[in-house]
C-alpha positions in Angstrom: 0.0 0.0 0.0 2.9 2.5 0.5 1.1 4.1 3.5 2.3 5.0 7.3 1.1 5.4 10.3 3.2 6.9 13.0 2.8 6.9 16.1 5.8 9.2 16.5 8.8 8.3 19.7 10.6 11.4 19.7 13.1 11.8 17.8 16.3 13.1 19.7 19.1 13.9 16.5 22.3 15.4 18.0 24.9 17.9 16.5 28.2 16.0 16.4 31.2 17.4 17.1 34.6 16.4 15.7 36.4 16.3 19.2 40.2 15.6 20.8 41.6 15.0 23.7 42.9 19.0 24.2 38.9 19.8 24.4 37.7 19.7 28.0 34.5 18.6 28.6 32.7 21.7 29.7 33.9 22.9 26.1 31.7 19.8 25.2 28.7 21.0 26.8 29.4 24.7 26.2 29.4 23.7 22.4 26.2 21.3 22.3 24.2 23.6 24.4 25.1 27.0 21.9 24.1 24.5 19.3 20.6 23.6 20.6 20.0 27.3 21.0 20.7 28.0 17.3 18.5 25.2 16.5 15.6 26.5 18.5 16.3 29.9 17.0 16.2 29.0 13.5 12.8 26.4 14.3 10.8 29.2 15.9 11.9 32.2 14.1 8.3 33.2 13.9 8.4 33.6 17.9 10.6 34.8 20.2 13.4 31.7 21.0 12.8 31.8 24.6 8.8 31.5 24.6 8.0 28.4 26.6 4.5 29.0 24.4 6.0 27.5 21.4 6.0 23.8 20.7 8.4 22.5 17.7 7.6 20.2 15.1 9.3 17.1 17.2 8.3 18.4 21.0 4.8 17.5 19.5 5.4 14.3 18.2 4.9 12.1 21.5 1.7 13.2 22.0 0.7 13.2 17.9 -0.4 10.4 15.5 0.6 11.3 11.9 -0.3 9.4 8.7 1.6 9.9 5.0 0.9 8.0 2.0 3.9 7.8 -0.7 3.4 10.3 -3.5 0.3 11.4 -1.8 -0.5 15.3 -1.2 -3.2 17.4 -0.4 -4.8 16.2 2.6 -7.4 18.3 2.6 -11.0 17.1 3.5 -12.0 15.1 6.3 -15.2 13.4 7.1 -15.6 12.0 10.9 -17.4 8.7 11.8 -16.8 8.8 15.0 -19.9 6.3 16.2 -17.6 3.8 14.0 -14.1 5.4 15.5 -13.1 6.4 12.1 -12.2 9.2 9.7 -12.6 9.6 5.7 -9.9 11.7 4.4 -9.8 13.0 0.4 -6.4 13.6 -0.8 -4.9 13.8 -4.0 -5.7 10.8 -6.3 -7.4 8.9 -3.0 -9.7 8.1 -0.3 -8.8 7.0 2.8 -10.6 5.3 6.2 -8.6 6.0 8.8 -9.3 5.2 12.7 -9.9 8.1 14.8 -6.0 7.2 15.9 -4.6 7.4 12.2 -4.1 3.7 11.9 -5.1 2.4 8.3 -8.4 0.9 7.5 -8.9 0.7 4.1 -7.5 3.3 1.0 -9.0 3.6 -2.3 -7.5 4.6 -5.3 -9.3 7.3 -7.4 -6.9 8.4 -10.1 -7.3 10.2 -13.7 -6.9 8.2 -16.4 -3.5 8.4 -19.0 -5.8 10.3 -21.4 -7.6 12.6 -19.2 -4.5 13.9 -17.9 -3.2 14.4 -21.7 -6.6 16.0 -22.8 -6.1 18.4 -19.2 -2.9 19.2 -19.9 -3.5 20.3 -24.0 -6.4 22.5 -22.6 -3.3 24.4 -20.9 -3.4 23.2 -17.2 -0.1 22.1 -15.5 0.7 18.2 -14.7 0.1 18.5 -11.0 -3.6 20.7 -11.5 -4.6 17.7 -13.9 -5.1 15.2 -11.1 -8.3 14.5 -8.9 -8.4 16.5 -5.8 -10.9 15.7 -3.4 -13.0 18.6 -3.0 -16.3 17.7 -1.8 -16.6 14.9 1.3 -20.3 14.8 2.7 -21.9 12.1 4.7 -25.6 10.9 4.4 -26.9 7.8 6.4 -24.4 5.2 6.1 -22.8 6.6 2.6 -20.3 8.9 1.3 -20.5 11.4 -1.3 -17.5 12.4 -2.5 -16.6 14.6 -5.7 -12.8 15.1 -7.2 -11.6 17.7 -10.1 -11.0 15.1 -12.1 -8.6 16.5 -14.3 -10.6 19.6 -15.1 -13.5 17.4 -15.3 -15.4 17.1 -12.1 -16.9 14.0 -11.3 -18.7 12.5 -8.0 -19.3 8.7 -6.3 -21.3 7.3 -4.1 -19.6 5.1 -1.3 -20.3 3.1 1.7 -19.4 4.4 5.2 -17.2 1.0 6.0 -16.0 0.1 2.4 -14.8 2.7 -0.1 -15.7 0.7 -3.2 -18.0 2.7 -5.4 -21.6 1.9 -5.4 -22.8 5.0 -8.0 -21.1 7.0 -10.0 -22.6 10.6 -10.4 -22.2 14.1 -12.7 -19.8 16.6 -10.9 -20.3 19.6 -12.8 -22.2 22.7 -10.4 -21.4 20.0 -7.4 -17.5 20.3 -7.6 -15.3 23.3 -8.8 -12.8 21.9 -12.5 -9.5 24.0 -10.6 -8.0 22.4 -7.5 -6.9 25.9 -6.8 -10.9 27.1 -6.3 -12.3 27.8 -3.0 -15.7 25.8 -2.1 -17.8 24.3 0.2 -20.5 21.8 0.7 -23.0 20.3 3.3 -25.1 17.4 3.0 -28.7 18.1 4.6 -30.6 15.0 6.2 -33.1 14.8 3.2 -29.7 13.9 1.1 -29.6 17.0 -0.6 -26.1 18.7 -1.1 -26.1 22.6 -0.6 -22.7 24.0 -2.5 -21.1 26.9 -3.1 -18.3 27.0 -5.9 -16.9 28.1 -9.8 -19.5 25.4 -12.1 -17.2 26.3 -15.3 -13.8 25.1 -16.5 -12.6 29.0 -16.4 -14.0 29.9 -13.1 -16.1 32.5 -13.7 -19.2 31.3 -13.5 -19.8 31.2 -9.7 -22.7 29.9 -7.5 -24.6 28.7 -4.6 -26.4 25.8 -5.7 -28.5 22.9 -4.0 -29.0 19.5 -5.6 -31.1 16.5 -4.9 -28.0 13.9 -5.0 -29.5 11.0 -3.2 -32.8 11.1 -5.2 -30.6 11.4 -8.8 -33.2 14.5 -10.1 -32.2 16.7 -12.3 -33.2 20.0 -11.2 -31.2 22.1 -9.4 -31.5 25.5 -7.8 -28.8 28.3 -8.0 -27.8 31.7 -8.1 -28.7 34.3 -10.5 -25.9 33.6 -13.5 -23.8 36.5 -14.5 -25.6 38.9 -12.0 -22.7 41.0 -10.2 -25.6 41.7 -7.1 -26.0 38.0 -6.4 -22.2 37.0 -6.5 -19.5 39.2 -7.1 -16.5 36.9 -7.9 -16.7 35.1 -4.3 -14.3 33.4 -2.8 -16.0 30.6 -0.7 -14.8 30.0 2.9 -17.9 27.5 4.7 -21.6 27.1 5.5 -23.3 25.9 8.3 -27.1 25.0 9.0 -29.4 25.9 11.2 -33.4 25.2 12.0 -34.6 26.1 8.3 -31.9 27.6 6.9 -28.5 27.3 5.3 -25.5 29.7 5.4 -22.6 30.8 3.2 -19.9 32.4 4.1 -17.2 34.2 1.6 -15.3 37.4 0.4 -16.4 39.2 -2.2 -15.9 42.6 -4.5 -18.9 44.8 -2.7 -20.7 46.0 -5.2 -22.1 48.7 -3.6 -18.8 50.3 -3.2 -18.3 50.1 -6.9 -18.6 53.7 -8.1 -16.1 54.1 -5.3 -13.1 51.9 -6.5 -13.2 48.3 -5.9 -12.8 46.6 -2.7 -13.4 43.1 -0.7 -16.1 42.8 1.8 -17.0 39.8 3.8 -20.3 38.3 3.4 -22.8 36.1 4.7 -25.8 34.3 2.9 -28.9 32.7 3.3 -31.2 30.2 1.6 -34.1 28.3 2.4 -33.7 24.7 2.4 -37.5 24.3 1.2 -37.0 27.1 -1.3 -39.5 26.1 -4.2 -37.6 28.1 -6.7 -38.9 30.5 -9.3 -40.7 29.4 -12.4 -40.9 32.2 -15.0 -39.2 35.0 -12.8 -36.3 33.4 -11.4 -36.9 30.3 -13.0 -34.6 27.9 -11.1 -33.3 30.2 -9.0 -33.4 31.2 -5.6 -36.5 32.9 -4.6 -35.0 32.9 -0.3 -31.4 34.3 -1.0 -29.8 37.3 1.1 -26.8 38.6 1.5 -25.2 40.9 4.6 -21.5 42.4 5.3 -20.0 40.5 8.2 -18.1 43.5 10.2 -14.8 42.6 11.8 -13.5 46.2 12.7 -11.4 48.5 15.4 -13.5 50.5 17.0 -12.9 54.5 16.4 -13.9 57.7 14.3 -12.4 55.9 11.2 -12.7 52.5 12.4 -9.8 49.8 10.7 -11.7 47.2 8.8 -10.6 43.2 8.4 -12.7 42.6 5.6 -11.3 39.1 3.8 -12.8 36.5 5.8 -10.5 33.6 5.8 -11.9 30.9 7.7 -15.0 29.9 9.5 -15.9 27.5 12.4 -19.4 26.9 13.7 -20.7 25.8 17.1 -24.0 24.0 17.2 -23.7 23.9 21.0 -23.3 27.8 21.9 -25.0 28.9 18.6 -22.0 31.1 18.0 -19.9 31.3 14.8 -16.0 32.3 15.1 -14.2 33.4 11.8 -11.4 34.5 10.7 -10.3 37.8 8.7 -7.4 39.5 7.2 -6.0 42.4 5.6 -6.0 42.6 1.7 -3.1 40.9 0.5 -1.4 43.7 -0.9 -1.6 45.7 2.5 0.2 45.5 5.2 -0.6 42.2 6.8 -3.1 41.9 9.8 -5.5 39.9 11.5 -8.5 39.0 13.5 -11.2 36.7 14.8 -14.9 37.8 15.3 -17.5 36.2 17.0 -21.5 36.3 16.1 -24.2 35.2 17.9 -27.1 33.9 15.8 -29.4 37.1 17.2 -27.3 39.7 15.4 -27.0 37.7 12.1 -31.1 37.1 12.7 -31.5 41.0 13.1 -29.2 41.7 10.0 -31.8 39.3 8.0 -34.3 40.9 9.3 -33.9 44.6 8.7 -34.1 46.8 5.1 -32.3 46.3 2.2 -29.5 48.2 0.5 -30.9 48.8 -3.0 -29.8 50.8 -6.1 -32.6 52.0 -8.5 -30.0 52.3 -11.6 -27.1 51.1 -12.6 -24.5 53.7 -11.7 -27.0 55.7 -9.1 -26.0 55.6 -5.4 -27.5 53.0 -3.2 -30.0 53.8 -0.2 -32.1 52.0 2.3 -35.1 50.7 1.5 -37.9 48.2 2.5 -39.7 45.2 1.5 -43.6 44.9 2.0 -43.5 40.7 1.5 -41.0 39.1 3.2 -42.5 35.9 4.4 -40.7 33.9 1.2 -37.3 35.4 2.8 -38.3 33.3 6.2 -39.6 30.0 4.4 -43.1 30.3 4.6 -43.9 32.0 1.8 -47.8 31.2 1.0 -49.1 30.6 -2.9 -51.3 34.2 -2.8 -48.1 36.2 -2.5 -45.6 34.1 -4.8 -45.9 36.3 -7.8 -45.0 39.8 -5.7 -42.8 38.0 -3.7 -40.6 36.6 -6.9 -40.9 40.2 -7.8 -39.2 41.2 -4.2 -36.7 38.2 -4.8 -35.5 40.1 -7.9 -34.9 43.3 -6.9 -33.7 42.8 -3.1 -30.4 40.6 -1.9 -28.2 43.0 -0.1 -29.3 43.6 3.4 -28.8 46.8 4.8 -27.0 46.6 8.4 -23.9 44.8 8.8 -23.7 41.7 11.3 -21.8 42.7 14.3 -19.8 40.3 16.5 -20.8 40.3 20.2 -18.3 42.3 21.5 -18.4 44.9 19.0 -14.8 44.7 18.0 -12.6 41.5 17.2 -12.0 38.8 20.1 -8.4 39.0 19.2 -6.5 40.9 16.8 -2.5 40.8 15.0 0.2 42.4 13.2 1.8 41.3 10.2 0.3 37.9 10.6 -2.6 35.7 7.9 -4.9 33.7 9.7 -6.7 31.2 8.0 -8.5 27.9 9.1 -10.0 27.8 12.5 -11.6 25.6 14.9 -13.1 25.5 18.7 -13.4 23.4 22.0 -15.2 24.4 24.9 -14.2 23.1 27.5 -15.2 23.7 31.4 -13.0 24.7 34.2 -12.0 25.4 37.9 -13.5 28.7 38.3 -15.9 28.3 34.9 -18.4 26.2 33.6 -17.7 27.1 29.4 -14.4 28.4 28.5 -13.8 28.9 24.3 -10.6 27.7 23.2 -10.0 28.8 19.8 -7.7 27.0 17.3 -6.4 29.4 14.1 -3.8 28.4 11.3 -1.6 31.1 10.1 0.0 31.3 6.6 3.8 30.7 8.3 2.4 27.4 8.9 1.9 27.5 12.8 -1.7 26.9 14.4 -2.0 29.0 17.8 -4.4 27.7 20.9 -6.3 30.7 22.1 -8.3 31.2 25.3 -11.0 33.4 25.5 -11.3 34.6 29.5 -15.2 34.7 29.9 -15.3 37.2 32.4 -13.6 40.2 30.6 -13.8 39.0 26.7 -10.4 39.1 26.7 -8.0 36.4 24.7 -4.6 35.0 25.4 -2.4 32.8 23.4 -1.9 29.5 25.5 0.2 27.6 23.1 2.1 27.9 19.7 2.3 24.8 17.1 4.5 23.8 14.7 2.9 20.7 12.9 4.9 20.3 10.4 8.8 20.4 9.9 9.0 22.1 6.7 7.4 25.5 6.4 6.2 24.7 2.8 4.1 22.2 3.8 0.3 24.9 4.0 -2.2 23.8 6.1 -5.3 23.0 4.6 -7.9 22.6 7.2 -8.1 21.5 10.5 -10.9 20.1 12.9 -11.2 20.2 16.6 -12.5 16.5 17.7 -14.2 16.6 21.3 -14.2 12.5 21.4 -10.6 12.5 21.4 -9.7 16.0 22.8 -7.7 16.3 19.9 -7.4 18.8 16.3 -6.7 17.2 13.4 -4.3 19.1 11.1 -4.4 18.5 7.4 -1.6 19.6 5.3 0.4 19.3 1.6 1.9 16.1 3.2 0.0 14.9 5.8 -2.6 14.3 8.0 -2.3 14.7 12.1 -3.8 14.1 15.4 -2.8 16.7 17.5 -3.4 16.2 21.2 -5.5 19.2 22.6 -3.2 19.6 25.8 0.6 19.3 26.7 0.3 19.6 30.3 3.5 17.7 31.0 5.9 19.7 29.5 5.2 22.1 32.9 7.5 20.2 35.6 7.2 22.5 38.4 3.9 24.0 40.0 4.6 27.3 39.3 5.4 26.7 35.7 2.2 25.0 35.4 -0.2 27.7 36.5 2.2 30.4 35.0 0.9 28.8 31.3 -2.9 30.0 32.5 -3.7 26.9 30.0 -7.2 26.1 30.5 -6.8 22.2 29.9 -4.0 21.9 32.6 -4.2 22.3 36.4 -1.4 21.2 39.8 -2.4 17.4 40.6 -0.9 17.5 44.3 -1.4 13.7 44.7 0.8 13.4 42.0 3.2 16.4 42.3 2.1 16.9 38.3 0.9 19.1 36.0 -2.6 17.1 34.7 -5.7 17.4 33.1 -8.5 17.6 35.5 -8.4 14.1 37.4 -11.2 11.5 35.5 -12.1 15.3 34.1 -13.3 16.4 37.9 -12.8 19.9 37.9 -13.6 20.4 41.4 -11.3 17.9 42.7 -9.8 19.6 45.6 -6.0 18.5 44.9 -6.5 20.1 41.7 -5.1 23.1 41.2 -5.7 25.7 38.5 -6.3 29.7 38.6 -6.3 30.2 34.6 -7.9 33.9 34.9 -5.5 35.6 32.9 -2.7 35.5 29.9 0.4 33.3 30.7 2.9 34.6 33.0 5.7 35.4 30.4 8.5 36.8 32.4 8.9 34.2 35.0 11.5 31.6 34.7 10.1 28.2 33.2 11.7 24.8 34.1 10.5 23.0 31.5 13.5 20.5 30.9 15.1 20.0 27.5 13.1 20.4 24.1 14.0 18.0 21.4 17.0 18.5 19.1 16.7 20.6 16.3 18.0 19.3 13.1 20.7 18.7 11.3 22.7 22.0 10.1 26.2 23.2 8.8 27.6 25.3 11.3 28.4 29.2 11.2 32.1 28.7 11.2 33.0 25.7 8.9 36.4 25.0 7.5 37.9 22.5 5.4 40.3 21.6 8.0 39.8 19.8 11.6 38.7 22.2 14.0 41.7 22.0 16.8 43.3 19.2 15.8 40.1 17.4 16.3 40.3 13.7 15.2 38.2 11.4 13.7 35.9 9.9 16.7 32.6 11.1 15.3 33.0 10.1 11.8 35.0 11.7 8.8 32.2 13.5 6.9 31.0 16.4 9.3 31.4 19.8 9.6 34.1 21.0 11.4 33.3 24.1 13.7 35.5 27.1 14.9 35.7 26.6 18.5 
């Protein structure tokens, strides 16, 4: 099969030195120890050298389970079973069930065939685009529905949840984006029909928010108006979510109401009825439910500083709050932030006027529809003509959606966020505390704690999942079963436990980190999870009220070697007359 499962020792790789008997031991030490701290300085160079926050590539390994497949990239969409303790990953060329552990189940080959690829590749794509990339994964009952780019040439399958052998093939086009490089995303609703949003033409340009009746194999389909700039504005798809009646999109977009302006990105969210009838001659086959309103994610002040790419998006069924990420335009200078929205505010953003512009070119104002009952699903037949009317003419909401605390939950300089993900989790002094997961662009993923008192956000803990800082992140998932977020990169695919308690040896070390997972066991002089996840326990201890205590020393014991690298000072001669104890083909350093 070619594919491994690690279940990673750590790895301990030392910097040899070329030694003789005139070097003293202390020089010894003095020369291993200056070599670590390069080697910690050169892994965390995106954080200061002597954070205790930061956790390399190999400190994370003995608490990690990592799976590669030869030749196999893009690990990029991930399906949980978890009643069956299992995981369906999409990669490049492949399907995989996985345990929740990483160990291999089953793999299934799903490649492009010789003349595909050629008939991909004369069209003017590269060799690597004219593959199949797994870009839509989407459980219903006890079957998969997965959908690849098939060399430009999307195409879907039906599968069984605990055997990947094909059962149905099905169309892919409007389901799946051709470009592996497009941004989409999909959900399956309980009546097996697939809401999507993604590019349904081989250049891209033909954008859309579609739903179709997979598991019934109709026909019809309901989407966006085509070509119409108010609708969709060249979006860039980031996630949807349901809820009750309806179904949410999330992406960027050019704003078209700023158009006679200049062009910029605003954030967006949309809605659509899951029962929407669709039109019949107005809007035929379109949506006759579909809104539109800015998601703000600003500073607060006269001329308040807008994050307006949203970058990723994370929903929580259980609080009925939606995190997301946002950035600064690309070409700007680079900053950060996560917003939080409480279903209330994005309610009372649905609910108000709309933005509307009488001509093309005129400015746009406020104004209200009379019908809106189509716009909340229940839509009866006496007003279906007016309302279509309505439906035409109205899909830009007025108001913005504000996050709860009227400003981002955390903000950051010359840093990209992208993916994120949650846990809430309870502890000593508090029954929810939000833990928020976030994946930057330097290929790190930071564990933030929001302090529910105040609002307020620290960063607990800073990841490095991966050793080479090409590898991207392409999504990651927070699994409560196993406490643990799953990391999908170019190369691989992780299981990242959610705490590191251990690496605190002291008891003053271990509350300095304020990590909300991790509290002083004094039965067993340790720094622990809450004992069989008692957080009352009375020989627990944990105060995590604030941001960790930087400034105090840490005792945290060694961190694993870095690796291998040619010293500063090399020579092509033996560095003091060293001789050949460590082997004949190292560097020799300048003592």
């Amino acid at each position: 099969m070619g594919a491994e499962n690690k279940r990673m020792p750590l790895n301990r790789q030392q910097h040899r030195i070329k030694r003789s008997p005139s070097i003293s031991s202390m020089a010894i030490m003095a020369s291993i120890i200056l070599g670590m701290i390069l080697g910690v300085a050169t892994a965390s160079a995106d954080v200061a050298e002597n954070d205790f926050r930061y956790i390399s590539y190999h400190d994370l390994l003995p608490t990690s389970d990592r799976f590669t497949d030869v030749n196999v990239t893009s690990f990029s969409r991930l399906l949980f079973d978890v009643a069956r303790d299992q995981v369906i990953v999409g990669a490049r060329d492949n399907l995989y069930r996985l345990s929740l552990h990483l160990d291999v189940r089953e793999r299934s080959t799903w490649e492009v065939t010789p003349a595909m690829r050629t008939m991909c590749q004369d069209k003017g794509q590269s060799e690597e685009s004219c593959r199949n990339y797994i870009m839509v994964l989407e459980a219903h009952g006890n079957r998969v529905y997965a959908c690849g780019t098939y060399a430009f040439s999307p195409a879907c399958s039906w599968r069984q949840m605990e055997n990947l052998t094909v059962t149905r093939y099905d169309k892919g086009v409007a389901k799946c984006p051709f470009s592996p490089a497009a941004n989409n995303t999909a959900l399956m609703s309980d009546s097996g029909r697939l809401f999507v949003g993604t590019t349904t033409d081989f250049s891209g340009s033909d954008p859309a928010i579609i739903r179709a009746d997979v598991s019934q194999e109709s026909a019809r389909m309901l989407r966006t108006n085509q070509y119409n700039s108010k609708w969709l504005n060249d979006p860039q798809f980031v996630g949807s979510f349901e809820k009750g009646e309806f179904v949410y999109f999330l992406f960027r977009e050019a704003a078209v109401e700023y158009i006679n302006c200049g062009k910029i990105v605003y954030s967006r969210i949309a809605r659509i009825c899951k029962n929407d009838p669709g039109g019949t001659q107005i809007l035929k086959d379109n949506w006759t439910s579909f809104v539109k309103a800015r998601l703000n994610c600003s500073l607060p002040g006269d001329y308040p500083f807008y994050f307006n790419e949203i970058q990723g998006m994370v929903y929580s069924q259980e609080e009925g709050v939606l995190y997301a990420t946002f950035t600064t335009p690309e070409n700007s200078i680079h900053g950060s932030a996560i917003c939080a929205y409480n279903m209330s505010a994005i309610h009372a953003a649905f609910s108000g006027a709309f933005k509307y512009q009488d001509s093309l070119g005129s400015a746009w104002h406020r104004q209200d529809a009379q019908h809106r009952d189509h716009y909340e699903c229940n839509a009866g037949p006496t007003a279906r003509h007016v309302s279509l009317l309505d439906s035409s003419k109205y899909q830009l909401m007025d108001q913005a959606v504000q996050p709860i605390t009227g400003q981002p939950l955390h903000h950051t300089q010359l840093e990209r966020f992208g993916h994120v993900a949650i846990d809430v989790i309870p502890t000593k002094l508090h029954e929810r505390v939000h833990v928020i997961y976030v994946a930057t662009d330097a290929g790190l993923i930071k564990k933030i704690s929001v302090l529910p008192r105040t609002k307020s956000t620290c960063v607990v803990e800073i990841w490095r999942p991966e050793l080479s800082r090409e590898s991207r992140i392409q999504t990651i998932q927070y699994v409560k079963e196993t406490d643990s977020l799953y990391v999908g990169t170019d190369t691989a695919l992780s299981r990242i436990s959610s705490q590191h308690c251990n690496r605190h040896l002291s008891r003053v070390s271990c509350l300095n980190s304020m990590d909300p997972y991790c509290g002083w066991n004094e039965l067993q002089e340790a720094c622990t999870i809450a004992p069989n996840g008692d957080t009352l326990a009375k020989y627990w201890i944990q105060n995590a009220t604030e941001c960790p205590v930087l400034t105090a020393p840490v005792d945290g014991g060694w961190s694993a070697w870095s690796e291998w690298g040619r010293c500063a000072q090399a020579s092509g001669g033996q560095a003091l007359g060293g001789g050949d104890d460590f082997g004949a083909n190292m560097d020799s350093c300048q003592c």
